[in-house]
C-alpha positions as CSV (number, residue, x, y, z in Angstrom):
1,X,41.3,137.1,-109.1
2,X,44.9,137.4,-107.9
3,X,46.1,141.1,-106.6
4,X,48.3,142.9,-109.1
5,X,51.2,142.3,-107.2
6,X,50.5,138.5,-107.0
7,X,50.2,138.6,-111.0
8,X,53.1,141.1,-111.5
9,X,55.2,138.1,-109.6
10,X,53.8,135.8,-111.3
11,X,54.7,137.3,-114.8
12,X,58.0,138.1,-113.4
13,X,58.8,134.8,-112.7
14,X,57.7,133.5,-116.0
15,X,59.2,135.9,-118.1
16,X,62.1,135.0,-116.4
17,X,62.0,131.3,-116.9
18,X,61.0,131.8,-120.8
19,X,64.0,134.5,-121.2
20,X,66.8,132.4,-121.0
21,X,68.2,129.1,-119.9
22,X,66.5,125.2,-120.9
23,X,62.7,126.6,-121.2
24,X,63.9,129.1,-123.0
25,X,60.8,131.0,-125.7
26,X,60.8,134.4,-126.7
27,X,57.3,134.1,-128.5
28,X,56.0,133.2,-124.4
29,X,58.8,135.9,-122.7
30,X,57.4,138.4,-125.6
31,X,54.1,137.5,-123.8
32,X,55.0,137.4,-120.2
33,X,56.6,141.1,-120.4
34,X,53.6,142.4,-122.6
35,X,51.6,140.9,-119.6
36,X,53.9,143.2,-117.0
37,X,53.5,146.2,-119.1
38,X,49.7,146.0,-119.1
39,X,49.3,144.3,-115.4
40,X,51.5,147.7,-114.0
41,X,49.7,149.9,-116.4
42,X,46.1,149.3,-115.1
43,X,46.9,149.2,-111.7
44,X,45.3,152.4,-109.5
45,X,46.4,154.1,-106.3
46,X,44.9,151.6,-104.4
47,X,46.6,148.4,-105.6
48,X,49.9,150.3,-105.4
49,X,49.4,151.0,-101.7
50,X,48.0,146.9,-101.2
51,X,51.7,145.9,-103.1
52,X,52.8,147.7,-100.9
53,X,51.9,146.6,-97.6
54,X,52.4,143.1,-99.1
55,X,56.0,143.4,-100.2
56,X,56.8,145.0,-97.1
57,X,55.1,142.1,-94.9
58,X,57.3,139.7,-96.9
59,X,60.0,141.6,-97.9
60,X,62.5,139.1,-96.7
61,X,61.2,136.4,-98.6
62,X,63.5,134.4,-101.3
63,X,60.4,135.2,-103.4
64,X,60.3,139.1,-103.1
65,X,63.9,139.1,-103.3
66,X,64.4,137.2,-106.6
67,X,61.4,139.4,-108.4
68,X,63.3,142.4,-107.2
69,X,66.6,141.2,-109.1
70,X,64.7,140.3,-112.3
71,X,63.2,143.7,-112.4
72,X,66.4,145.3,-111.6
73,X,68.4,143.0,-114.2
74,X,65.4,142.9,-117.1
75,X,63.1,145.9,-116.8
76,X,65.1,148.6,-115.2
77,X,65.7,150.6,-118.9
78,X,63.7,150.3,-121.7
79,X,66.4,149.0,-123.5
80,X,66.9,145.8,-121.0
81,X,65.2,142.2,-122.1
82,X,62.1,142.9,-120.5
83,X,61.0,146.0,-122.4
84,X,62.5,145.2,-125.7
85,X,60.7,141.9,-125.9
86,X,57.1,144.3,-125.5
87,X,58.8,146.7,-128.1
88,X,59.2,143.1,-130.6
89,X,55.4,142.5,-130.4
90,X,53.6,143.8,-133.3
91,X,50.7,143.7,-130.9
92,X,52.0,146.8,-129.2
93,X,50.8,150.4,-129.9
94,X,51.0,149.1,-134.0
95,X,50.0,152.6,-135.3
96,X,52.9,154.4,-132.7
97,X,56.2,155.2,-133.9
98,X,59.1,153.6,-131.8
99,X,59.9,157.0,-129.4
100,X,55.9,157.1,-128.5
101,X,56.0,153.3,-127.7
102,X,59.4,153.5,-125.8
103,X,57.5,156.6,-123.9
104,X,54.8,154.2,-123.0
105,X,57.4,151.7,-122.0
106,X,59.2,154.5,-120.1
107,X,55.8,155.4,-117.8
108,X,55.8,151.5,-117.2
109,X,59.2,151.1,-116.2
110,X,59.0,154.0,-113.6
111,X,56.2,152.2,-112.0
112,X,57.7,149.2,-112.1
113,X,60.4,150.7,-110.7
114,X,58.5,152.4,-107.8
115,X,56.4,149.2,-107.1
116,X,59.3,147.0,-106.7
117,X,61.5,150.1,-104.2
118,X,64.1,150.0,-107.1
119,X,66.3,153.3,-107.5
């Protein structure tokens, strides 16, 4: 089982790659952020601190750097690519109205946010 940040990369990365340019698929992209929303949101105190250590060993790395941007760029505010592709899925908080989901979204983002060291 990969660690959360491994997987949050991962997701990242994909998202990324299904968002926009030749491989482009918002049905997989919708996926791929739906996957960072739930990854970040079942994560504990623990993993945080484990990201942590992680990103900082490697924090120089083209790797760390890129996901940083594509959080930055496409999750940063709920109403960035990232987040609106979860808010498109009908699979997300169906019986919510759209200000509880974006609250959801919102609690997501700040992690996100936090995980990543993005102000």
């Amino acid at each position: 089982m990969p660690s959360p940040t491994n997987l949050l990369l991962l997701k990242l990365f994909a998202f990324n790659d299904r968002d926009e340019g030749d491989r482009q698929d918002s049905e997989r992209a919708q996926a791929h952020a739906g996957d960072v929303y739930v990854t970040i949101m079942l994560t504990d105190r623990a993993d945080y601190l484990e990201g942590q250590d992680f990103l900082s060993r490697h924090k120089d790395s083209d790797i760390i750097r890129t996901a940083r941007s594509i959080v930055a760029g496409k999750f940063h505010a709920v109403e960035q690519a990232g987040w609106r592709r979860v808010l498109e899925s009908s699979d997300f908080y169906p019986v919510l109205d759209r200000r509880e989901k974006e609250a959801r979204l919102d609690e997501a983002r700040r992690r996100l946010l936090r995980w990543f060291d993005i102000s």
